[in-house]
C-alpha positions as CSV (number, residue, x, y, z in Angstrom):
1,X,0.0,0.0,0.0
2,X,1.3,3.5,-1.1
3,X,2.1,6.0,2.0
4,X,-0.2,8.9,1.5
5,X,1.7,12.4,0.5
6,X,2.2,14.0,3.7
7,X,3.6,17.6,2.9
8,X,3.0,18.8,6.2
9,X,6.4,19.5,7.2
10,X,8.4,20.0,4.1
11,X,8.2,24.0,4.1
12,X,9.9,23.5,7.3
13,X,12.5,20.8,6.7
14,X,13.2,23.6,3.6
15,X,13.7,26.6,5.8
16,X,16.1,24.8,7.9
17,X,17.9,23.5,5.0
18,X,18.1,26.6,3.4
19,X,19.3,28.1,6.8
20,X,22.0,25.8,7.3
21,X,23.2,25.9,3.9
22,X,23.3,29.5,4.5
23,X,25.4,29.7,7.3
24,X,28.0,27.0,5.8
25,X,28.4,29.1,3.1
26,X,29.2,32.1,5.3
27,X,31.4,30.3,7.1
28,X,33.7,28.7,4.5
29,X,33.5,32.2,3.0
30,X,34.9,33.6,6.2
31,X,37.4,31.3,6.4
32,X,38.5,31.8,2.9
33,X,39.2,35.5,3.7
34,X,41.1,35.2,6.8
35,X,43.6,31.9,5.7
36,X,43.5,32.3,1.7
37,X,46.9,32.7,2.4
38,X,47.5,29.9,4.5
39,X,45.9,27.5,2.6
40,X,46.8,26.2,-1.3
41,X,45.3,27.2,-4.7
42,X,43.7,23.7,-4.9
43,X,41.9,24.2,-1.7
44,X,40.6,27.5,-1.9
45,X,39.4,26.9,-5.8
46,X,37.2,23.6,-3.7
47,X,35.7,25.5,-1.3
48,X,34.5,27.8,-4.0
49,X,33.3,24.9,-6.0
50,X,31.5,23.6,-2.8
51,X,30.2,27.7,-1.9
52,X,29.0,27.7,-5.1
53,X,27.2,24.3,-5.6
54,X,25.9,25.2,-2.2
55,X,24.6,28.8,-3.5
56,X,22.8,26.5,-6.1
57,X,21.2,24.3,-3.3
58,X,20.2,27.6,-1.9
59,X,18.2,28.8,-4.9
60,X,16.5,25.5,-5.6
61,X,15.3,25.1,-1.6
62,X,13.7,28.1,-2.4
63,X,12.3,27.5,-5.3
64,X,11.0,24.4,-3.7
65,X,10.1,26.2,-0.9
66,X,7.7,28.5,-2.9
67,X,6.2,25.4,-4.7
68,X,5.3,23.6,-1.1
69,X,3.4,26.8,-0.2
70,X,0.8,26.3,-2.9
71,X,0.1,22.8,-0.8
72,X,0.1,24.4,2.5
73,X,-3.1,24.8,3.6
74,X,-2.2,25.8,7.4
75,X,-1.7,29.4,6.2
């Protein structure tokens, strides 16, 4: 038997995804500009990668985001 579609809680699991993605990015960004320096070429090129594929995430949580409130009928 199929599970029913329970969307209750998605907008939710979305914000804090998008929150945490958020602050990961700030982070690495942070640490980026205080030990780009320190650290090599190859690493800091990554973590830009990884910023951006995370500023990607970002934009598609909330697109999501904006789809799941069509289904939210709390509001």
């Amino acid at each position: 038997m199929a599970k029913k579609d329970n969307r209750g809680d998605n907008a939710v699991h979305l914000k804090n995804s998008i929150r945490n993605t958020e602050a990961r990015l700030h982070e690495t960004q942070e640490y980026l500009d205080e030990h780009a320096d320190e650290i090599s070429t190859t690493e800091q090129e990554a973590l830009q990668a990884k910023n951006e594929r995370r500023r990607q995430s970002v934009s598609s949580f909330k697109s999501e985001l904006q789809d799941e409130a069509k289904f939210d009928t709390t509001e």
